[in-house]
Structures are given as structure tokens and as C-alpha cells.
C-alpha positions as CSV (number, residue, x, y, z in Angstrom):
1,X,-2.3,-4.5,92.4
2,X,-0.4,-5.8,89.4
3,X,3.0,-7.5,89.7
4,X,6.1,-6.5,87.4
5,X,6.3,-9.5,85.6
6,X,2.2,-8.7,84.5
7,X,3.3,-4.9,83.7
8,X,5.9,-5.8,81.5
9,X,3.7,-8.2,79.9
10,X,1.4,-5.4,79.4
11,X,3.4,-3.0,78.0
12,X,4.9,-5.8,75.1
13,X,1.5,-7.0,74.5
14,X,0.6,-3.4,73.7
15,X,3.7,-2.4,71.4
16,X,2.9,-5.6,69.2
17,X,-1.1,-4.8,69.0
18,X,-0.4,-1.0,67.7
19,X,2.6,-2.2,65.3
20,X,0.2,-4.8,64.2
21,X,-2.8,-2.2,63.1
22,X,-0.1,0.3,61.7
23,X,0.5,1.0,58.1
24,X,3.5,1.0,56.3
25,X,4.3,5.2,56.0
26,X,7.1,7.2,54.4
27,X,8.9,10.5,55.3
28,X,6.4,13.3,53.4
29,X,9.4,15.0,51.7
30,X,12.8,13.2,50.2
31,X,13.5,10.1,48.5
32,X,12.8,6.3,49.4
33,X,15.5,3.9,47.9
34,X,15.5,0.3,47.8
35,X,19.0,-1.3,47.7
36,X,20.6,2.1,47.6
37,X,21.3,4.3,50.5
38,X,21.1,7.3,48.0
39,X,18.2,7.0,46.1
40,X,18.2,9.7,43.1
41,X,14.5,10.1,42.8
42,X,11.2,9.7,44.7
43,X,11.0,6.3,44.2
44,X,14.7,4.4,43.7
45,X,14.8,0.7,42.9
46,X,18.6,-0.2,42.7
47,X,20.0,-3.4,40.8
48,X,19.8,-5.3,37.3
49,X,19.0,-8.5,36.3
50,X,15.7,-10.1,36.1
51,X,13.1,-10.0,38.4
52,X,12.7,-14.3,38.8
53,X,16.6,-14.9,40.1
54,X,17.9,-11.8,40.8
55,X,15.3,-10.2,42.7
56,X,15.2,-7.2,41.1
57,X,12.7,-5.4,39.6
58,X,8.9,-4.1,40.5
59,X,6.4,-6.7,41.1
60,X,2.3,-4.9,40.6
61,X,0.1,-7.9,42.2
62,X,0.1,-10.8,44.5
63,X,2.2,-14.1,43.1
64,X,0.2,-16.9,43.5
65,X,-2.9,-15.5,43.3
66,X,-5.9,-17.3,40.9
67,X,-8.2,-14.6,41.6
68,X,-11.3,-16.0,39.8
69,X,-11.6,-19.0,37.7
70,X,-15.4,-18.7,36.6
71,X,-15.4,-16.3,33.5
72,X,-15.0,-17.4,29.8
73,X,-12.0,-18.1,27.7
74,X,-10.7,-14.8,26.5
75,X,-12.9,-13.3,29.3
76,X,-10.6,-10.4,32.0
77,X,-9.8,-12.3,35.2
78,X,-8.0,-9.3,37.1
79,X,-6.0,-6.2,36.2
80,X,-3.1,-4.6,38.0
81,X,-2.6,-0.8,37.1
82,X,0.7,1.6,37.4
83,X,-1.4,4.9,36.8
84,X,-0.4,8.3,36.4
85,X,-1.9,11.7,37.3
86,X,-4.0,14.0,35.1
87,X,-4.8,17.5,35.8
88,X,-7.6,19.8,34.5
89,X,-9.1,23.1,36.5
90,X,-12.7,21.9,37.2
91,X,-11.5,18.5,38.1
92,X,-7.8,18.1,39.1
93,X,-8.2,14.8,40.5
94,X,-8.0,12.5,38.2
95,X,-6.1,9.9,36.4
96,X,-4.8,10.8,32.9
97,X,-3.0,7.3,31.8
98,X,-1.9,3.9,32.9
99,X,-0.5,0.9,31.9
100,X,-2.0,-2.2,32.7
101,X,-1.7,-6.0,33.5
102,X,-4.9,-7.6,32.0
103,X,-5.0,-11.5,33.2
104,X,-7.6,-13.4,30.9
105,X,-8.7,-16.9,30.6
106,X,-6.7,-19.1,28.0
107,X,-7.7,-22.3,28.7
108,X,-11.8,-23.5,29.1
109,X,-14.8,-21.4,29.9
110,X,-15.6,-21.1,33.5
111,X,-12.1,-23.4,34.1
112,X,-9.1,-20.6,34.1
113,X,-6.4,-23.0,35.2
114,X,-4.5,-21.4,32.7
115,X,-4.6,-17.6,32.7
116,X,-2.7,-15.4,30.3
117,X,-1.4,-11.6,30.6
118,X,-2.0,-9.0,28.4
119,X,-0.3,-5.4,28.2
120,X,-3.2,-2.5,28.0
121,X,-2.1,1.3,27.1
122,X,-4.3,3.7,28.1
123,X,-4.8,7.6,27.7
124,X,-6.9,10.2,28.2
125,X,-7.3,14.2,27.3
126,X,-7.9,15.4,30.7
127,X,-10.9,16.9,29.6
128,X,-13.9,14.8,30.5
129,X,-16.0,16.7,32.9
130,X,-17.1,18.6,35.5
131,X,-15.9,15.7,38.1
132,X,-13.7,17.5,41.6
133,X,-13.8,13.8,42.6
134,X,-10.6,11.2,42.2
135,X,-11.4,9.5,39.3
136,X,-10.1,8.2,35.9
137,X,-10.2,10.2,32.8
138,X,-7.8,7.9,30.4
139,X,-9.5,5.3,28.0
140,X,-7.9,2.2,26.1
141,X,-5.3,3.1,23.3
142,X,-3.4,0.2,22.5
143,X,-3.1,-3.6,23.7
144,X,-0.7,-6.5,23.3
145,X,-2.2,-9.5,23.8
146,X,-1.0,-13.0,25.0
147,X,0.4,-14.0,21.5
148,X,2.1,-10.1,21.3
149,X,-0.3,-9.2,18.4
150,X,-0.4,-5.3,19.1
151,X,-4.0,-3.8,18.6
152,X,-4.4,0.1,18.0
153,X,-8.3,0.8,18.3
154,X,-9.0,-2.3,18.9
155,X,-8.9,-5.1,21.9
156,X,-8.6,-8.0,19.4
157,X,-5.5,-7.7,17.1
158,X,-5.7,-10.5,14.6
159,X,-2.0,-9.8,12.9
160,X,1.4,-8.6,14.3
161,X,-0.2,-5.2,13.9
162,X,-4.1,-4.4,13.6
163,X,-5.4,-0.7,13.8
164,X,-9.0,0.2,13.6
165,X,-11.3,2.2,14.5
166,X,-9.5,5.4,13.3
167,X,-11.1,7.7,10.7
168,X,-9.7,9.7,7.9
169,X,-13.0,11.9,6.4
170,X,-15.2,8.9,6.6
171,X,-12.7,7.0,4.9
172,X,-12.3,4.2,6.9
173,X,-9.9,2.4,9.4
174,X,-6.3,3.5,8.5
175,X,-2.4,3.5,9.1
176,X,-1.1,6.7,8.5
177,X,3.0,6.8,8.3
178,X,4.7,10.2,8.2
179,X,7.5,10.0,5.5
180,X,9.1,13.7,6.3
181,X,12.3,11.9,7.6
182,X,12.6,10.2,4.7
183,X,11.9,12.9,2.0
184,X,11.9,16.0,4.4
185,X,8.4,17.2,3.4
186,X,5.1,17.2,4.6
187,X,3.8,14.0,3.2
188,X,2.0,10.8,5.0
189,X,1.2,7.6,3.1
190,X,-2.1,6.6,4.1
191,X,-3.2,2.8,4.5
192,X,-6.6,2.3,4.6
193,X,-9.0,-0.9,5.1
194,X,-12.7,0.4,4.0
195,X,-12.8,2.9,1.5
196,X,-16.2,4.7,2.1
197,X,-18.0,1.4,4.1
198,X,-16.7,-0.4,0.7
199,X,-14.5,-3.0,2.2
200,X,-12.1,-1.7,-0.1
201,X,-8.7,-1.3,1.0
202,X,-6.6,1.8,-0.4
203,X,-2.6,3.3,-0.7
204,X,-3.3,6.9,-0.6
205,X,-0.2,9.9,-0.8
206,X,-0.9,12.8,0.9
207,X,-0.1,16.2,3.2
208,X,0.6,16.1,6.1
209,X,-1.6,19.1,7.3
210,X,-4.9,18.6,8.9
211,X,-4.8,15.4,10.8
212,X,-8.4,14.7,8.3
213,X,-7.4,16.2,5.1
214,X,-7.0,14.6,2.2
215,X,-7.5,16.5,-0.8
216,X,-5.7,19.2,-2.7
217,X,-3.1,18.1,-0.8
218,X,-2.2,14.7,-2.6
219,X,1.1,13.8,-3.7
220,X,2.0,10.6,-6.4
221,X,2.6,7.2,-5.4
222,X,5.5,5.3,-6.5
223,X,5.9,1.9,-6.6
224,X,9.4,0.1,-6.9
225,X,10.9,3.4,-7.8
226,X,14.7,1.7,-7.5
227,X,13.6,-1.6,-9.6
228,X,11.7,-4.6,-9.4
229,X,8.9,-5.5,-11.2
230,X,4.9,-4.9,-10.3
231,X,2.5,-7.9,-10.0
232,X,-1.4,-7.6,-9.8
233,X,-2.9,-10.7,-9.4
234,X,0.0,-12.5,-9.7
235,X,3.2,-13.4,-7.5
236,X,5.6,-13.6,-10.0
237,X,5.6,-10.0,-12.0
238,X,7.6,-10.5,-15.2
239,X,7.4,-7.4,-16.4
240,X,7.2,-3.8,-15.0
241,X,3.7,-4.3,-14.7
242,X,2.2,-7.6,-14.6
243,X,-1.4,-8.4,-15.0
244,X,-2.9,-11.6,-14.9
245,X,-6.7,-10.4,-15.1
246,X,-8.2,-7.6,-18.0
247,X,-6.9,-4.2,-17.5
248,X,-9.3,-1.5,-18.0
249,X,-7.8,2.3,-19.1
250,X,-11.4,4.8,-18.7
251,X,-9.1,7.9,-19.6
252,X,-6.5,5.8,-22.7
253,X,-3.7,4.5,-23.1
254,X,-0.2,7.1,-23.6
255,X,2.2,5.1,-26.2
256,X,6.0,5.8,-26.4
257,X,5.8,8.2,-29.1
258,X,3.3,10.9,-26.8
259,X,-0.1,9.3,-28.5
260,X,-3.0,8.7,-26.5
261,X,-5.5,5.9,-27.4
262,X,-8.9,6.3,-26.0
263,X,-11.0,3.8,-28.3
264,X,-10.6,0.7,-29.4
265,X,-10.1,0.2,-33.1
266,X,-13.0,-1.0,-35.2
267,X,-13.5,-4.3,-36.1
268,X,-13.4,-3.2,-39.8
269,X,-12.3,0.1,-41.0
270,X,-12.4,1.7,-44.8
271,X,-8.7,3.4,-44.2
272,X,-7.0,0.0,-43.0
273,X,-6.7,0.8,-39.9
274,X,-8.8,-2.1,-38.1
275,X,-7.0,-4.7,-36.0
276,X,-5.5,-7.4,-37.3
277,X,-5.9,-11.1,-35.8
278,X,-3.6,-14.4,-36.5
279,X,-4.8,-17.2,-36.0
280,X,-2.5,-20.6,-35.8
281,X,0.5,-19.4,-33.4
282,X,0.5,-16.0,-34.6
283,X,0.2,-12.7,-33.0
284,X,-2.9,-10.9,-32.4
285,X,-3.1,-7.2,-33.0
286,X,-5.0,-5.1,-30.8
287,X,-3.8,-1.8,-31.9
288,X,-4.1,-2.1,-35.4
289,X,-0.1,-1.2,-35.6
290,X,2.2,-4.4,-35.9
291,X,1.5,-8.1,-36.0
292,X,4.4,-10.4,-34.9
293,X,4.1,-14.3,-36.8
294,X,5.6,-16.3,-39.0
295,X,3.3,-17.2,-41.6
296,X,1.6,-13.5,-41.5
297,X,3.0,-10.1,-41.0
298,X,1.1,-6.4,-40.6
299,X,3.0,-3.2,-41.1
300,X,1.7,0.3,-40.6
301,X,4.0,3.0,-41.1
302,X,3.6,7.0,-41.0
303,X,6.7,7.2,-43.8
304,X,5.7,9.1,-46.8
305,X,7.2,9.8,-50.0
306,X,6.6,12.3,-53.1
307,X,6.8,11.1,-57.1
308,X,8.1,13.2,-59.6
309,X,5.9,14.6,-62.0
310,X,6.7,13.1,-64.9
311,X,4.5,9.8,-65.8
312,X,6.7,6.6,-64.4
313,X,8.5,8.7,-61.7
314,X,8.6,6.6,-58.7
315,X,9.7,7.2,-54.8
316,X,10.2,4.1,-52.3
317,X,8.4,3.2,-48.6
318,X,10.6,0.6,-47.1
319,X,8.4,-1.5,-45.1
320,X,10.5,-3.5,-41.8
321,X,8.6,-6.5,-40.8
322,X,8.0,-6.6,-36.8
323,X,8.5,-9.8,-35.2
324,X,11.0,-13.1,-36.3
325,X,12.2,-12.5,-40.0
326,X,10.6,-14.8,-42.8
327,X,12.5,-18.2,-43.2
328,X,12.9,-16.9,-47.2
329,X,11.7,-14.1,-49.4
330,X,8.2,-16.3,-50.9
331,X,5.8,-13.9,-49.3
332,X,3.3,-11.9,-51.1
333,X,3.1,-8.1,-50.1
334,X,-0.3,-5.7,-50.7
335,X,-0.4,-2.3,-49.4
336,X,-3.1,0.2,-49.4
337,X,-2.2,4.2,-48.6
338,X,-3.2,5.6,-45.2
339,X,-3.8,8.7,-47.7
340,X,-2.4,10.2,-50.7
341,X,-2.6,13.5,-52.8
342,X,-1.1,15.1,-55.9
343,X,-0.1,18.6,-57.4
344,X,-1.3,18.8,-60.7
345,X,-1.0,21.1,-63.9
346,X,-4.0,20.5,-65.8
347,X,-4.4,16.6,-65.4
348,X,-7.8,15.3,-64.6
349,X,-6.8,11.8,-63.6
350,X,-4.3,11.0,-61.3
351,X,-3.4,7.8,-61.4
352,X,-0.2,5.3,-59.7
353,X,0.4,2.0,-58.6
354,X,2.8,-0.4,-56.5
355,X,5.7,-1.9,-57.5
356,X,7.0,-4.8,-55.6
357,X,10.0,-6.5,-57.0
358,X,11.4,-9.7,-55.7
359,X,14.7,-7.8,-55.4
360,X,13.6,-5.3,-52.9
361,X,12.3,-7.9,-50.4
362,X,14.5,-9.6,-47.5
363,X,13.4,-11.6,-45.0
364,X,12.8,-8.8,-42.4
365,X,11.7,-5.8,-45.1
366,X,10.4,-5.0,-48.6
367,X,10.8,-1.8,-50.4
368,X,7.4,-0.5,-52.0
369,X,7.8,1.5,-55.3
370,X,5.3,4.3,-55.9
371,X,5.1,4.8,-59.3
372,X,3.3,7.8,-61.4
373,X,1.1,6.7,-64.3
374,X,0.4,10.7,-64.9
375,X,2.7,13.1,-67.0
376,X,1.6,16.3,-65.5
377,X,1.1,15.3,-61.5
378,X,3.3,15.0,-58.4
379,X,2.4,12.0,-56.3
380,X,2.3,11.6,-52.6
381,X,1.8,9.1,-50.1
382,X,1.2,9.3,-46.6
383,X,1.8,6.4,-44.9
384,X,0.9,3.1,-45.6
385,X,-0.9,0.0,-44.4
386,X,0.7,-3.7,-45.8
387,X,0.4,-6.7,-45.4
388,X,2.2,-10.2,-46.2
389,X,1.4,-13.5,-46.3
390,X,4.2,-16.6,-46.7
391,X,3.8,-18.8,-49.6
């Protein structure tokens, strides 16, 4: 028979070898609090401060744990997962996102003495199967890695922000950022790295609508609207739009004045109208309008003017040199008409010339005097192309 003193041995021996095999377990129904007698929801941890210090905070892993060592740099040591639930009808258990702890290798292959924590974002539809079991439905979204480059699409961001991996109409990896705040319409600005498998990145404007429309839908792109100059190939724009390269225009060039350009103007042209080039510091023409030196000046002007019809009737053209005025008046002028025509009463030649005095130049303009050399014809020219050279 047993003494007391055995009993009682017994019975403590007993209580500590069922508290030992017990789990921890919580009330099925109310709130758990940590530091708070009242905890507000299911799950209450009370206090601020940091979690190294203070002691507050949630801890998701073992401290002081290496877990494995024997995987390559940049290679996924361990993970530690705050998940939360999904739900779908044909298979309700499941998880639908988590975030998660990714510890990798950042210091030599197969020698992770120094290990390194990532920040993976993950996400899921819900809609994956036909799967009653417990099981995860979410997939990788977004990562922060060690150096807190943030990857969208991708597990190896190579800048403060990399997406890829996200397709526009087989347009290629883009950033698309809604601009309704802004504006308070529908419009995105597309960024995209590979136009068409091009490798060609592209700014594109565009509605909203479809998340993989673009289309009828586009909207204009503005650059500096406020101010500031535009450089392309070139880091210090000087001008609204700086080139340093050759600009190609497939559909012309718009002037001030409304005219389009689509062609180049001929080396050599019978109505004056071919470009004009100066050599020696001076200005090339490449319009065939105005030349800018100081030895050599071209002039074309749409002015017109209409003789009387009496022979030695004139009319003037004033002609204002482009560019830095002449250091004197000893240049030579010569002027041929862009076109000319006459109103006649019976005359069969029509004849006038150009009159250019030394008193209608200045250094920045001449006057051209059109005068008749017919008695019975009005005179008119339209326009005219001149040119003058310094003495």
C-alpha cells in the first residue's frame, strides 16, 4: 500500500506531465488582450514604442534563429507569413493574401552568416479551383527588397521603383497613373518600357476606360505646360525645344503665319525660291526665306505693288534686311519678281525695270523702285526675291 508522502508525489507529478503536453488555448468567443484588461478586438496588443526597448509590438518568428546557411547569395533562407482568409463557394478554405518576411542570403554562397529581410505582398482572386481543401489561393504582387527597392511584377527591383510584367494590348511593361484628381476626367498617363517587343520606351495619354484600351480614347500630351524649356538629347534645353541630333517632320513643318512646309526647297529653282547658303560666318538658309550675315543678306517678301499706266510711273517694295544691319550703305542690291503681270490697252510689250538709288538704302533696308517703260500698261509685282552683297 502506498504511503501519503508517495500519493502526493503522484498526484504533482501528474499535474506537471498533463500541463506539460497541453497547448496554449483561448476562450472560443470574446476578445484576448495583451497589456489591456479590455481588449477592443479579437486580438488586442496594447502599448507604443518600438518593439527592441519597449517591448511592444508583434514578433512573427523565432529570434535567434539561422535556419539554414547552405543556399546561395540572394537565395530565400526562411519565410514568416501573417495570412489572411479567402472565400470562394467550391473551395472556402483557403487563403486569399499575406504579407511576408522573406530572409535571403546577403553575404557568400552556401555561407549565410549574414541574412537579409525582405517584405513580400501577396494576393489572390479567390478563384483558382475546385480545391474544398485548406490551401493558398494568393500569388506574389509586390516586394521590397533589402535595399527597399520596391518591385511590382517583379522579384528583382533594380531602381526605387521597377514594374514589369504588366501588359497594356501587347504593348509592353507599363506604369499607368490616373490623373482624374488632378484634372477631374477620365485620363491615365501611361509609361511604358517595350513598345511592341521594341525595347522602346513610350509617354502615352489616354482614357481611363477599359483597363486595355488605348485607342480612340487618347488625349494630348503636354510637356512643361507652366514653362521651362524641352531638351532631347541634351541636358541643357536653351530653347523651347532643344535638339542636339537631326529632327525629322514626315507630315511638315507649321510656320507662324499658318503655312505648312512639306518639302524641302530645291537646290536651284527658276522663281528664286531655292535656299540660300553663306559661307564665312554667315547664316545658312534652309527655307529659302531670310539669311542673317554681315557680308550677305537674302530677302523674300510677299509685298506687292502696282505702276501707273503711264511710261515712267513707278511704285516702291521696301525691302528690311533680317539679321545685324550693314556697318554702311556700300552694298549692291538685285532683285528678281516672285511674279508680275500688267493691264494693258493695246501694248504688245510690256516692259519695266528696278530702280535702286543710293538714297533709298540704310543700313537695315532699301527701297526698290518699279518703274514702267510702257505708255499704255499698268504694272504689278508680286513679291520679290533680293539680294545684297557688301562692298
Amino acid at each position: 500500500m502506498m504511503s501519503s508522502p508517495a500519493k502526493l508525489l503522484l498526484v504533482i507529478f501528474s499535474v506537471f506531465t498533463v500541463g506539460a503536453s497541453a497547448q496554449n488555448t483561448f476562450p472560443s468567443s470574446g476578445n484576448v488582450g495583451i497589456g489591456t484588461t479590455s481588449p477592443s478586438s479579437t486580438l488586442n496588443v496594447a502599448g507604443n514604442g518600438t518593439i527592441v526597448g519597449n517591448s511592444h509590438g508583434i514578433i512573427v518568428g523565432t529570434i535567434n534563429d539561422l535556419i539554414n546557411t547552405n543556399v546561395p547569395v540572394g537565395g530565400v533562407i526562411g519565410t514568416f507569413e501573417i495570412g489572411f482568409p479567402g472565400w470562394r463557394d467550391m473551395e472556402p478554405n483557403q487563403i486569399g493574401a499575406k504579407i511576408v518576411g522573406v530572409r535571403v542570403n546577403t553575404w557568400q554562397p552556401n555561407n549565410a552568416l549574414v541574412q537579409g529581410t525582405e517584405l513580400a505582398f501577396y494576393t489572390g482572386t479567390g478563384a483558382t479551383g475546385n480545391n474544398p481543401a485548406f490551401h493558398d489561393t494568393s500569388s506574389q504582387k509586390m516586394l521590397i527588397d533589402v535595399n527597399g527597392n520596391v518591385g511590382i511584377g517583379t522579384t528583382s527591383p533594380e531602381a526605387p521603383l521597377t514594374v514589369s510584367n504588366y501588359q497594356l494590348n501587347g504593348l509592353g511593361t507599363k506604369v499607368s497613373i490616373n490623373t482624374a484628381f488632378w484634372t477631374g476626367e477620365d485620363v491615365n498617363l501611361v509609361i511604358g518600357g517595350d513598345l511592341n517587343g521594341s525595347s522602346t520606351p513610350f509617354l502615352q495619354s489616354r482614357s481611363n476606360g477599359s483597363a486595355n484600351t488605348i485607342g480612340p480614347g487618347n488625349y494630348n500630351l503636354a510637356l512643361n505646360p507652366y514653362g521651362g524649356n524641352v531638351g532631347i538629347g541634351t541636358v541643357a534645353p536653351q530653347f523651347k525645344l532643344d535638339v542636339a541630333g537631326v529632327i525629322r517632320a514626315s507630315g511638315g513643318v507649321v510656320f507662324p503665319d499658318g503655312s505648312t512646309q512639306t518639302t524641302a526647297y530645291p537646290a536651284s529653282a527658276s522663281d528664286g525660291t531655292a535656299p540660300l547658303q553663306v559661307v564665312n560666318n554667315e547664316t545658312v538658309v534652309n527655307n529659302g526665306i531670310s539669311a542673317n550675315g554681315t557680308g550677305l543678306k537674302h530677302m523674300r517678301t510677299d509685298d506687292s505693288c502696282t505702276t501707273g499706266g503711264n511710261i515712267n510711273d513707278t511704285c516702291q517694295i521696301l525691302i528690311a534686311w533680317p539679321g545685324t544691319p550693314f556697318a554702311d550703305t556700300n552694298y549692291t542690291v538685285t532683285c528678281t519678281p516672285k511674279a508680275f503681270s500688267y493691264s494693258s490697252s493695246g501694248a504688245t510689250i510690256v516692259s519695266y525695270t528696278f530702280l535702286i538709288p543710293d538714297s533709298g538704302k540704310t543700313q537695315s533696308s532699301t527701297t526698290i523702285i518699279v518703274q514702267n517703260l510702257d505708255s499704255n500698261a499698268h504694272i504689278t509685282i508680286s513679291g520679290l526675291n533680293c539680294i545684297a552683297i557688301h562692298d
